[in-house]
C-alpha positions as CSV (number, residue, x, y, z in Angstrom):
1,X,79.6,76.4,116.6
2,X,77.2,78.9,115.5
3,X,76.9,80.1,118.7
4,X,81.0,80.5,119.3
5,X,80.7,82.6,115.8
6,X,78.4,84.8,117.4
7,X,80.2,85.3,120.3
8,X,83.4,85.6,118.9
9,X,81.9,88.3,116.6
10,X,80.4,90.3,119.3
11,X,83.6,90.4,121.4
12,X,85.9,91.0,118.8
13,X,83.8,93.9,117.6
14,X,83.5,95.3,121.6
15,X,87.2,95.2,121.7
16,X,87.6,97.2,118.3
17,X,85.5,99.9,119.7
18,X,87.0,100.2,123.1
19,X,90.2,100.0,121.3
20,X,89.0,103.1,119.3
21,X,88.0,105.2,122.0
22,X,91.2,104.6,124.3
23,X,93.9,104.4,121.9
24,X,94.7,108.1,121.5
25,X,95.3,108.6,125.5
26,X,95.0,105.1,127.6
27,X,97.4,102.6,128.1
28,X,95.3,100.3,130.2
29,X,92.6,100.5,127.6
30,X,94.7,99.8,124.9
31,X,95.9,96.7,126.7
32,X,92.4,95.7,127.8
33,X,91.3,95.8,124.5
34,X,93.8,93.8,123.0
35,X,93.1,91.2,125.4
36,X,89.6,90.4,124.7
37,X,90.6,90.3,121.1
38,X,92.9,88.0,121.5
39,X,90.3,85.6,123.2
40,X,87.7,86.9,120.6
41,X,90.0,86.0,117.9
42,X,90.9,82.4,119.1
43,X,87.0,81.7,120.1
44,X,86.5,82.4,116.1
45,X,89.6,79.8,115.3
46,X,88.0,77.8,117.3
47,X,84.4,78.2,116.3
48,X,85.6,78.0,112.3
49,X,88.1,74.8,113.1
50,X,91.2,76.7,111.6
51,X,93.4,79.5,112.0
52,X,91.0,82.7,110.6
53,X,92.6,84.4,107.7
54,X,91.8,87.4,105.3
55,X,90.9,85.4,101.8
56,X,93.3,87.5,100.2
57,X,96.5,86.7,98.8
58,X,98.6,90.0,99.5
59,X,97.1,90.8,102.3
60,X,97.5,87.3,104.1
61,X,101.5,87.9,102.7
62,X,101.4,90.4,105.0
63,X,100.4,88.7,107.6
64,X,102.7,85.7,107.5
65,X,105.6,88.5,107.6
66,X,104.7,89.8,110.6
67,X,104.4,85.8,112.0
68,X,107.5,85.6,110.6
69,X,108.6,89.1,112.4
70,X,107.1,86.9,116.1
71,X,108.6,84.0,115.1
72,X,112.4,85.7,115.2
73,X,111.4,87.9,118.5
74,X,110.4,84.6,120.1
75,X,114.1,83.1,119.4
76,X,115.6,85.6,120.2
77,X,114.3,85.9,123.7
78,X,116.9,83.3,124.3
79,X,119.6,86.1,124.6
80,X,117.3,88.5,126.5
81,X,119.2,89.8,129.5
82,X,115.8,90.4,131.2
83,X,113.2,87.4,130.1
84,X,110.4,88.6,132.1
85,X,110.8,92.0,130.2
86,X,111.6,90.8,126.7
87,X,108.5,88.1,126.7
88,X,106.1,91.2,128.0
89,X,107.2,93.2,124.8
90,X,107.1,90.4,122.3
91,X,103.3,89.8,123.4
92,X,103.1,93.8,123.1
93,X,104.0,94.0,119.8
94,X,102.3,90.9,118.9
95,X,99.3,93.0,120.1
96,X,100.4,95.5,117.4
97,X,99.4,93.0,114.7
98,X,96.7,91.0,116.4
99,X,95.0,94.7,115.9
100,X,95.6,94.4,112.3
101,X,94.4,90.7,111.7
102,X,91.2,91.4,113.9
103,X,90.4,94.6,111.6
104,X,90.4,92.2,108.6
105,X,88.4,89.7,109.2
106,X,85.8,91.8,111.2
107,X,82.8,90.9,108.6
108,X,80.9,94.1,109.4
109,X,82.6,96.9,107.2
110,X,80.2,99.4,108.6
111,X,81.4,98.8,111.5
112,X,85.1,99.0,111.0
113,X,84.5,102.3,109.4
114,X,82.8,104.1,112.5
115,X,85.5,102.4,114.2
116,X,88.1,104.5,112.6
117,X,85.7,107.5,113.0
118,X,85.8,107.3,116.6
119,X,89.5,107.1,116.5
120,X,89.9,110.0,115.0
121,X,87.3,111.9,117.1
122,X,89.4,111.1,120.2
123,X,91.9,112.4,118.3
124,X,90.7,115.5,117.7
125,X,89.4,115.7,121.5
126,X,93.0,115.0,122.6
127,X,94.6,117.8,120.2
128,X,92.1,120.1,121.6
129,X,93.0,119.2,124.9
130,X,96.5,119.9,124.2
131,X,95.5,123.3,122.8
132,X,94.0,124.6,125.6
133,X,97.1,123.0,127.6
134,X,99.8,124.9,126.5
135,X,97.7,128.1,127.2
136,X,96.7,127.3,130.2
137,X,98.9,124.8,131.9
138,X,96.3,122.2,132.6
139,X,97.6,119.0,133.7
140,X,95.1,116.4,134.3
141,X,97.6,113.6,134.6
142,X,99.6,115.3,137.0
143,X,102.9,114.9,135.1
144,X,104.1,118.4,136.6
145,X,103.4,120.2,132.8
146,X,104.0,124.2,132.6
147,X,102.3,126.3,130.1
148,X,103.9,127.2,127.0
149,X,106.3,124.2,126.7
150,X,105.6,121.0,124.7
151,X,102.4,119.4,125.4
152,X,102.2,116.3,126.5
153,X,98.2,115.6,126.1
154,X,96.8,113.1,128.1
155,X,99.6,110.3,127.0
156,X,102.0,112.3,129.6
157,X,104.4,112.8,126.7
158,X,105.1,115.1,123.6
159,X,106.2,112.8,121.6
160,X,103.7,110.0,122.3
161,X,101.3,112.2,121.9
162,X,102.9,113.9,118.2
163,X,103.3,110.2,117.0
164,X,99.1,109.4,117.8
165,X,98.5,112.9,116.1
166,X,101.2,112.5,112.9
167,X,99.8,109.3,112.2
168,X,96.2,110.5,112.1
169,X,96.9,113.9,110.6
170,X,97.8,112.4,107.2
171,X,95.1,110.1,107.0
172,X,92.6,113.3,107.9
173,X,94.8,115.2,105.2
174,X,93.8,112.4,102.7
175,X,90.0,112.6,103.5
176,X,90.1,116.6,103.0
177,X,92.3,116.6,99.7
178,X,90.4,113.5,98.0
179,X,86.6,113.6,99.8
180,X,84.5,116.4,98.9
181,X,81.8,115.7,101.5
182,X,82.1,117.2,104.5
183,X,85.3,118.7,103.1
184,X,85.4,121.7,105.3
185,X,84.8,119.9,108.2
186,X,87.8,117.3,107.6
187,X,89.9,121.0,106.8
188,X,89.0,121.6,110.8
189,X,89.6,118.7,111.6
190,X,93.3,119.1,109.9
191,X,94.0,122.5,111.4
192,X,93.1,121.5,115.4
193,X,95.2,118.5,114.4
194,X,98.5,120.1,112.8
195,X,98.4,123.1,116.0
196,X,98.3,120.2,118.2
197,X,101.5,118.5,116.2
198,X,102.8,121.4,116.3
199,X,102.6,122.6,120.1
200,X,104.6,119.5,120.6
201,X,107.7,120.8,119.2
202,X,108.6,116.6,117.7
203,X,111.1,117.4,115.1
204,X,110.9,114.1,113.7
205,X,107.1,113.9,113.2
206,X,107.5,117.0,111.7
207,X,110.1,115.4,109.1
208,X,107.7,112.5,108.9
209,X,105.0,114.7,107.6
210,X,107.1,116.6,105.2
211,X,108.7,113.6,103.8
212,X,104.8,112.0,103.6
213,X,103.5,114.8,101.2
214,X,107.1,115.2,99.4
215,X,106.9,111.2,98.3
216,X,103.3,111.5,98.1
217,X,103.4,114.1,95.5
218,X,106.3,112.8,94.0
219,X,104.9,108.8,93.1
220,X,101.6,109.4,93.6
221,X,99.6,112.6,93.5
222,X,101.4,115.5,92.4
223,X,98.8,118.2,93.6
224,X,99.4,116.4,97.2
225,X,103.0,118.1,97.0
226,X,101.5,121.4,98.0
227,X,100.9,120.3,100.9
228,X,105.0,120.5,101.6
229,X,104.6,124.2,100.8
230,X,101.9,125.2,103.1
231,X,103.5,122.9,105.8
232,X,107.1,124.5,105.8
233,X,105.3,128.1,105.6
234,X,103.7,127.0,108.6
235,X,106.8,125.8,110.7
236,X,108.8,128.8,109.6
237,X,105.9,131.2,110.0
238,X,106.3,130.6,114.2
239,X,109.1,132.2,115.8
240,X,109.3,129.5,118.2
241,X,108.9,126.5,115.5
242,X,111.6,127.8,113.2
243,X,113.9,128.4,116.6
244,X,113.1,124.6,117.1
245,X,114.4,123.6,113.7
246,X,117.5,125.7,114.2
247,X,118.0,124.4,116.8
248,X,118.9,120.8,115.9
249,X,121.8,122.6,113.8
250,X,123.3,123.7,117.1
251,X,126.9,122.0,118.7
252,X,125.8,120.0,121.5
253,X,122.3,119.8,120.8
254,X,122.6,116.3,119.4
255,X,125.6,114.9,121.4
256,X,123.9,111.8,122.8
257,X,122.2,110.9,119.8
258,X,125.7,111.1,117.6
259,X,127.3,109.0,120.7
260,X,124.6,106.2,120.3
261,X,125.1,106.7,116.8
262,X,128.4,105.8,116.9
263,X,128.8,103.3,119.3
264,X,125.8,100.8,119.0
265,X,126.9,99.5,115.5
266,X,129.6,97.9,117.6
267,X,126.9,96.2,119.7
268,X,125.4,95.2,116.9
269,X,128.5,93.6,115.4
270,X,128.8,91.4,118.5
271,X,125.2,89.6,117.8
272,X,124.7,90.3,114.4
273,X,122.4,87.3,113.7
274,X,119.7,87.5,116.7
275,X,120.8,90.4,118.3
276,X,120.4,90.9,122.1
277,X,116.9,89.9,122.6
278,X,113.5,91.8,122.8
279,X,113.9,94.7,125.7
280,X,117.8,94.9,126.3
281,X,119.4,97.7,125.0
282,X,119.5,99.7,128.3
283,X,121.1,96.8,130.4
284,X,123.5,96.1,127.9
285,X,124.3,99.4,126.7
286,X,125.3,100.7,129.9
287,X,127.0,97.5,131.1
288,X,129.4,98.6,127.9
289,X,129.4,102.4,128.4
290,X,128.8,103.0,132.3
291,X,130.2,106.6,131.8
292,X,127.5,107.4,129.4
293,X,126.5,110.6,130.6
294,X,123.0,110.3,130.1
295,X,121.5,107.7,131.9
296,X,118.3,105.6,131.4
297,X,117.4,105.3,127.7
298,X,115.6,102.2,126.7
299,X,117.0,102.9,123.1
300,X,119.5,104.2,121.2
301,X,117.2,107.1,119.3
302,X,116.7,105.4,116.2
303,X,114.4,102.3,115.5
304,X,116.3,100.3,112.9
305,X,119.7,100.7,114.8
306,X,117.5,98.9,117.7
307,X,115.4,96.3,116.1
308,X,119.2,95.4,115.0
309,X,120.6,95.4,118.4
310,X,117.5,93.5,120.1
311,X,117.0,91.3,117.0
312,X,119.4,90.9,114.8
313,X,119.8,90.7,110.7
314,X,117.2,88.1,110.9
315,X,114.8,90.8,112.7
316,X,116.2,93.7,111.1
317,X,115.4,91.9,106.8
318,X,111.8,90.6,108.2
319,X,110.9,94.1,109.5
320,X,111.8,96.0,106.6
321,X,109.9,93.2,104.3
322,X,106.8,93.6,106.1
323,X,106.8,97.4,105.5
324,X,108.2,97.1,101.9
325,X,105.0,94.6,101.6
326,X,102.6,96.7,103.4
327,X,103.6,100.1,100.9
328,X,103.9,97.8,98.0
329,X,99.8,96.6,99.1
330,X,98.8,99.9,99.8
331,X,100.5,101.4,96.4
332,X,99.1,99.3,94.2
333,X,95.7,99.2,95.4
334,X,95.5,103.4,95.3
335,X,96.8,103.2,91.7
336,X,93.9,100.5,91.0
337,X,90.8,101.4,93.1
338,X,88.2,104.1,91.7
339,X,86.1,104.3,95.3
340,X,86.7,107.9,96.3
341,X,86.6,107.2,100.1
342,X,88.9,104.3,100.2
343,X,91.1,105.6,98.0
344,X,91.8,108.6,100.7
345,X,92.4,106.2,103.3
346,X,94.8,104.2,101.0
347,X,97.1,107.3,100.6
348,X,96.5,109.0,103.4
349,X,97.6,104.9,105.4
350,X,100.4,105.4,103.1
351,X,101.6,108.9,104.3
352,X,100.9,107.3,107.9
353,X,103.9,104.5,107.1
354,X,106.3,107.1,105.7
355,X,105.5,109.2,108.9
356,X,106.4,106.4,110.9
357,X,109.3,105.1,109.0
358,X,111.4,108.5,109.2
359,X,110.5,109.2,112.7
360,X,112.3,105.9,113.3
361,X,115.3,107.5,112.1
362,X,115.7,110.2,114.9
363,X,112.9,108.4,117.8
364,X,111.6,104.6,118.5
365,X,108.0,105.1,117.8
366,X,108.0,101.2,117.4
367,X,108.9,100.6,121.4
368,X,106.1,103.2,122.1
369,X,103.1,102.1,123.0
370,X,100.6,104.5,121.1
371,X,101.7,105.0,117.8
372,X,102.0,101.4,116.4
373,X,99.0,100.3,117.6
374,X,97.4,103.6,115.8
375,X,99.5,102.5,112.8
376,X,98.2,99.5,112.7
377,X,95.1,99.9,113.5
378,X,95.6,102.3,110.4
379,X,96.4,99.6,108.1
380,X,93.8,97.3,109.2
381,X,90.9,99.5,108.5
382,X,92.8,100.3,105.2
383,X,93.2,96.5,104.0
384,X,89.8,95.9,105.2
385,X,88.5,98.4,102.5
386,X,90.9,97.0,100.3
387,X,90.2,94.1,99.9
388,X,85.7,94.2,100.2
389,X,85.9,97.3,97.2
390,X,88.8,96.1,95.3
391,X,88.9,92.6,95.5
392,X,91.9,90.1,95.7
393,X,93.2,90.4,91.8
394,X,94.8,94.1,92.7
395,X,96.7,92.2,95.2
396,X,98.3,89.6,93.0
């Protein structure tokens, strides 16, 4: 058994690194990763004779919500149009929180901690990448990229690539409004990070952010709410950022998104309990709608309008209890812990949900494949700090 422990150990902990080099830009290490935690995870079920747990009692809440969130997917791959398809993203987003449970009971906190370092290194590699992209026109991954439009990084996508960057920015934000060592370095670290955002002309990771230092300032630190300021002088500063913004004002700009809008709600209505099943929106949409003009989406441009197609109420209540849980966690914890370090990375995990939560009302950032694993790889480094400076009584 000991020995299992120490395997299990050392493979979950490979796959945590690997994970944090590959997330920002590599699918295939992404997946790899996941993979060998997975097997790392149940060698330490194994090796311990029961199903491995975090000790604490809000934290573990969270977890049984997202078994819970599983549990419905798994049912309602019944209705799935496409089976192959639908079980393929149920394990992906199982992979989502797999992430998350292996970043909390990963013993070595050390370790965890460079872990997220590394991310966030990448991070900044792949900003400056993109930088130096939309100057010069380098494409790398030969997705036929011209300078000066929106970047699309390594990930071979702009808005892949602005939901990796949104997420991190916030938490890098945190570290340089709360940290004062290497303060000026996580300022850097900020600017390469918000030009990068930026270049990649997301309107809805841009809303993400706002909203993130508007409700940030608002409940929980009010000096954070400068932060709105300085970013909306930024956006409006460049010509072709505030033309960007205008431009979602515009008749026709928005046509497809209003016509999903209005016509998936009576999907919905047709399957309101389970919905659809895990990976069927475009089969069934256009089976409904085949003179759609715009062909090919896998969604309909906002996330809780699809988890309520693919899943249902059932689906649709048990996603938006996890999160509720998750801020509710990660709330009170900042308003009770004193250590200065995990304290940033409470609020800056907080503005990192928020992101992601109102990018879900004009993308599907939780179908992509980057920014939920960065989100909750996020949250697990977060509750992992949590809970080893805190203790459990905060979360009770």
């Amino acid at each position: 058994m000991v020995r299992l422990q120490s395997l299990s150990t050392s493979l979950i902990k490979i796959s945590l690194l690997i994970l944090s080099i590959f997330l920002p830009f590599s699918i295939s290490g992404i997946s790899i990763s996941v993979s060998l935690l997975f097997l790392g995870y149940v060698i330490l079920c194994v090796g311990n004779r029961k199903i491995v747990l975090p000790a604490d009692i809000g934290i573990r809440r969270v977890v049984y919500l997202m078994l819970i969130f599983i549990l419905i997917m798994t049912i309602s791959l019944i209705f799935s149009v496409d089976k192959i398809s639908a079980v393929k993203r149920t394990v992906t987003v199982a992979g989502y929180f797999l992430v998350f449970i292996n970043l909390l009971v990963c013993e070595d906190k050390n370790f965890v901690k460079k872990c997220l370092e590394i991310l966030i290194f990448f991070c900044i590699l792949h900003s400056v990448y993109a930088i130096i992209q939309f100057y010069t026109g380098i494409d790398i991954v030969n997705k036929g990229y011209q300078k000066y439009s929106r970047v699309i990084g390594i990930v071979g996508h702009f808005n892949s690539l602005a939901g990796i960057l949104g997420l991190i920015f916030v938490v890098v934000a945190s570290f340089f409004y709360l940290v004062k060592e290497k303060r000026f370095l996580n300022l850097v670290k900020s600017a390469v990070l918000l030009y990068a955002i930026i270049l990649t002309f997301t309107r809805g990771i841009w809303l993400g952010i706002l909203a993130a230092f508007l409700i940030i300032g608002v409940f929980l630190n009010r000096k954070f709410a400068f932060f709105v300021l300085l970013f909306l002088i930024v956006i409006f500063l460049i010509p072709q950022t505030k033309k960007r913004v205008f431009s979602t004002f515009k008749p026709g700009d928005q046509i497809a998104r209003i016509y999903f809008l209005k016509e998936t709600p009576k999907l919905i209505l047709n399957r309101l309990v389970l919905g659809y099943g895990p990976d069927s929106f475009r089969k069934v949409f256009y089976e409904h709608y085949p003179e759609f003009f715009e062909k090919g989406h896998f969604h309909p441009h906002n996330m809780y309008l699809h988890i309520l197609f693919e899943l249902g109420v059932l689906g649709f209540m048990s996603f938006l209890l996890l999160f509720y849980e998750i801020l509710r966690q990660l709330s009170k914890a900042y308003n009770n812990l004193s250590q200065t370090y995990t304290k940033a990375l409470v609020l800056g995990s907080i503005g990192s949900v928020i992101v992601f939560l109102v990018y879900g009302l004009v993308d599907e950032p939780f179908r992509a494949h980057f920014a939920p694993y960065c989100l909750f790889f996020l949250l697990g480094v977060s509750f992992r700090f949590i809970e080893d400076n805190y203790g459990s009584d905060v979360q009770k």
